[in-house]
N, C-alpha and C positions, 0 to 999 in steps of 0.2 A: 555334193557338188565340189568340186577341184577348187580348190583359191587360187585362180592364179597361175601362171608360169614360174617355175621353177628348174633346178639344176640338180641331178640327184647325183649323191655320190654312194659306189661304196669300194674301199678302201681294205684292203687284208694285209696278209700277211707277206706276200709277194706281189699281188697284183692291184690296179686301179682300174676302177671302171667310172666313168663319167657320162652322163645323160642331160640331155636339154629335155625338158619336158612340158608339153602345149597342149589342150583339151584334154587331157589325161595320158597323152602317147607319146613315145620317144620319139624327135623329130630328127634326131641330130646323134651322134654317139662317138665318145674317142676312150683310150686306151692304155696301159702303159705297163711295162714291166718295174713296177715300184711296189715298194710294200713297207712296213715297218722293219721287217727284216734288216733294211738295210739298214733302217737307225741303228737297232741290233748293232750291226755290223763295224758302221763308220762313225758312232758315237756321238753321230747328231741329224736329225731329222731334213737336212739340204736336200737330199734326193726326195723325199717324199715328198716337198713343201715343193718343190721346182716339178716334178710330176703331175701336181694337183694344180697350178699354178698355168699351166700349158695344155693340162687336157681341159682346166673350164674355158681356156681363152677357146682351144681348138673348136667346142661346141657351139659357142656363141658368134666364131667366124663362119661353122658352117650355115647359122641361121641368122642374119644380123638382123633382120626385121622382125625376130621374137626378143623380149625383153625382161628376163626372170627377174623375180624379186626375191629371192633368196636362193642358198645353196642349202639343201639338207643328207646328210651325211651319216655313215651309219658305218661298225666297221672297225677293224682296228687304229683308224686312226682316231677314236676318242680314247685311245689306251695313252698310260705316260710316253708310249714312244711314239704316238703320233702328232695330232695337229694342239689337240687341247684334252685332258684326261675328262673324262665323266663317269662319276661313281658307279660302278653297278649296281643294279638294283635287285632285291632278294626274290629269287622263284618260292609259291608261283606267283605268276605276273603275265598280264596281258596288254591291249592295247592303251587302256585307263593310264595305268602304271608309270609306262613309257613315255604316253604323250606328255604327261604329268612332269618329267624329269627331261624332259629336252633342255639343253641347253645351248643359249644363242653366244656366239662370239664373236669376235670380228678381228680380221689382217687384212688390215688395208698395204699390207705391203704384197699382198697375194691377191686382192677383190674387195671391189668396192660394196660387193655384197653379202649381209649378212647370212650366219653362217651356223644352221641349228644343226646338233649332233643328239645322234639316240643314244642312249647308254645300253650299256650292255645288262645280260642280267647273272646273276651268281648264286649258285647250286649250297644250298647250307645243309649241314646235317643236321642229326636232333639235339646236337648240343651248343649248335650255332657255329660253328667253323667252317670255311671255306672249303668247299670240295672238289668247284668245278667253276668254271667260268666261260659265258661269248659274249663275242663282238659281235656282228653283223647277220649271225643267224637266228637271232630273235625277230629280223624284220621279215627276212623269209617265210619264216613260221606262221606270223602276223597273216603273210598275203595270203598262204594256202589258207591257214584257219577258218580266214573272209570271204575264201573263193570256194576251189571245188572240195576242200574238202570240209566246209561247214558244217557244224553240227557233228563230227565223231572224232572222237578220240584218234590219235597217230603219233608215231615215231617216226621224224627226219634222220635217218643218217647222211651227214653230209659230208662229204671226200673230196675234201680242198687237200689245205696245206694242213689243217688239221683235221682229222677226222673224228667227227660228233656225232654224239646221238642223244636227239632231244625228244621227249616224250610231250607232249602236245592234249592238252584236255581238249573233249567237247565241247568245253567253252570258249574255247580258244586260247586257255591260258597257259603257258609254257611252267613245265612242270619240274622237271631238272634238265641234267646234261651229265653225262659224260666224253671226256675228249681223250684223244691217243696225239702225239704228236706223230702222227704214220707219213703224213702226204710227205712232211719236211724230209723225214727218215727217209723214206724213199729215194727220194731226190737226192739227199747229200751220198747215201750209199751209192748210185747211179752215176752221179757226176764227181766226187770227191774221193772215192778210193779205190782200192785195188781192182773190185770191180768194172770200175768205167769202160774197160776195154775187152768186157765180155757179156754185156747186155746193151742192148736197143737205146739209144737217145730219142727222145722227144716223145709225144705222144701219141700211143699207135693206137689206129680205130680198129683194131678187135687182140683180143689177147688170148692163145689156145686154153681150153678150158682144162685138158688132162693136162698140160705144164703144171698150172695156178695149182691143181689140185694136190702133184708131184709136189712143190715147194711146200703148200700148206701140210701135207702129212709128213714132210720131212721136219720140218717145222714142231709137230707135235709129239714127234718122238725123240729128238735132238737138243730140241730149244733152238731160238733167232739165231742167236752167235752162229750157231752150228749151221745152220739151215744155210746163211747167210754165206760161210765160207766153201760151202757145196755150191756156192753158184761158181765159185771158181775153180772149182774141181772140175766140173764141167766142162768147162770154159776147155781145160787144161788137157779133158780125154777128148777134145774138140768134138760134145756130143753137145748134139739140139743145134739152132740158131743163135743169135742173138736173142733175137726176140722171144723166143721161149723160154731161154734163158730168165730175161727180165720178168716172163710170168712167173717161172719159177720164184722170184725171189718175192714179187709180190703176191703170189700164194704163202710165202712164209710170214710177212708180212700179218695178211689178213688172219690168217690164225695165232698171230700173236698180239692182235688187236679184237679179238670178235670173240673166241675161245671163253677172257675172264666177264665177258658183258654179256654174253647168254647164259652162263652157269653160274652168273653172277646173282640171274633177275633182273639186271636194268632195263630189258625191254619186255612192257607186259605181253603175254603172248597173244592176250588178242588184238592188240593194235596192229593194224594196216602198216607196213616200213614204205616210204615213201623215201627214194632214192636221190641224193642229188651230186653230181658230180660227173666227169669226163664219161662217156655214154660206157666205151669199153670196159673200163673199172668199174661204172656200177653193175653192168651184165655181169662181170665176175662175182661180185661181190656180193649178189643177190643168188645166183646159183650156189654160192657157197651159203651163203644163210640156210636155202631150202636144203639142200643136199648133205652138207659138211656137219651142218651145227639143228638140223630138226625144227627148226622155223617155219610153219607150215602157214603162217598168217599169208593176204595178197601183196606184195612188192610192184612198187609202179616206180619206175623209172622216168626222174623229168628230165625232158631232152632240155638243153641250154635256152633254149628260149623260153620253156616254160618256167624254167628256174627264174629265170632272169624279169619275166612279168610278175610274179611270186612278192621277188622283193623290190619292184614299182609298186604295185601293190599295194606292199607292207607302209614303203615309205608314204604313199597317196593317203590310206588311213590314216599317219598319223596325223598329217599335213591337216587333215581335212576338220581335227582335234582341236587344234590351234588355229589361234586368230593371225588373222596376214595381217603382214608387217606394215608399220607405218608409210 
């Protein structure tokens, strides 16, 4: 049973997402282009805090006769550049774990409500050193674990801003990670250099598959740098589109993110890949697993809503962990 209405957040790297949530279902929903990046960026957390600050009020205007009793939050803003740090905790690790290590804080200069954060969890070798580390895709993991895919073994790859890949037991306990920092890459290459003005802006719903696959072999015979300045060679014998372009480059991309994680062994091969991310980039990125790199396991792609109930989900388990608040 749900304790309760509550406000769920989850917070990345670039973006905010904010939720009212009433008998188990989103009632209410707001948005924002914030992330901790920009603390990155502007050396102090204003933007995030004033994001977070406007999108719980936004939810709670939209519903004023629901009444949450807390906010729970998941995500990079428990990192030092977000709202309050919280330690991660050592894979593997599952729901237990988690609910175990929440921690409650409170800004009353942001909400009168209290305000529990998930911690992340962190990938150690055999000699105990840090290898790998997330935020918020721990909770993800959580919901599929508890949902459809109960009971087997899987690997999330998730293609945010950072692209991950987590290995996932039958028990549902999260087993390691590996990350790339590809999404950010991407983007800063797209909008920040030379390129800008010879690939596609913004998010396009499909991306040619012979482009992506053009980048990705040029990619594997050249290396990124190289791959990466052929998109503007291109650009320059004014062959392809834009947009083809742009696959071209994230085909280089993907094989210089996918390449050392399958010849590596991070992904067992008989786990299921469970895809999450923009629909068109994960279509790629799954053709290239099958085709490119001999990954013959099944790939399911979650459409944004499914991701998105995934980690309601995750957060509803843990909530459900914990005793509600005085």
């Amino acid at each position: 049973m749900i304790r309760g209405n509550f406000i769920a957040v989850d917070a990345g790297t670039t973006n905010l997402r904010v939720w009212l949530m009433a008998g188990g279902r989103a009632i209410a929903r707001a948005e924002a282009m914030a992330g901790v990046r920009d603390t990155a960026r502007d050396g102090h957390p204003g933007r995030l805090r004033s994001a977070f600050q406007e999108a719980v009020a936004e939810v709670r205007r939209q519903c004023p006769e629901v009444v949450p009793q807390r906010i729970l939050a998941a995500g990079m803003i428990t990192s030092p550049l977000g709202l309050a740090e919280v330690p991660h905790i050592p894979a593997p690790a599952g729901a237990l774990e988690l609910a175990e290590r929440l921690r409650t804080v409170s800004f009353p200069e942001l909400t009168e409500l209290p305000i529990s954060l998930v911690p992340g969890i962190k990938t150690l070798d055999d000699a105990g050193a840090l290898v790998d580390a997330m935020r918020g895709e721990e909770t993800l993991c959580l919901g599929l674990a508890l949902g459809a895919w109960s009971g087997r073994s899987f690997t999330v790859l998730n293609l945010g801003s950072h692209w991950k890949a987590i290995t996932v037991s039958r028990e549902g306990r999260i087993f390691a990670s590996r990350t790339g920092l590809t999404g950010e890459l991407i983007l800063a290459i797209r909008d920040h250099t030379i390129l800008s003005d010879a690939v596609a802006a913004g998010k396009p719903a499909e991306l040619p598959w012979d482009w992506v696959r053009r980048g990705l072999h040029e990619c594997r015979r050249e290396g990124l740098p190289r791959a990466l300045f052929a998109t503007r060679v291109l650009a320059l014998r004014d062959e392809g589109t834009a947009l083809e372009r742009l696959a071209w480059l994230i085909g280089a991309c993907i094989e210089a993110d996918f390449a050392p994680m399958v010849s590596g062994g991070f992904h067992p091969r008989e786990n299921p890949l469970v895809l999450a991310g923009p629909a068109a980039l994960a279509a790629v990125c799954g053709k290239a697993l099958s085709e490119e790199f001999g990954v013959e396991v099944p790939a399911v792609i979650l459409s944004e809503a499914d991701r998105e109930k995934a980690f309601l989900d995750g957060l509803h388990h843990l909530l459900e962990r914990t005793a509600s608040p005085s």
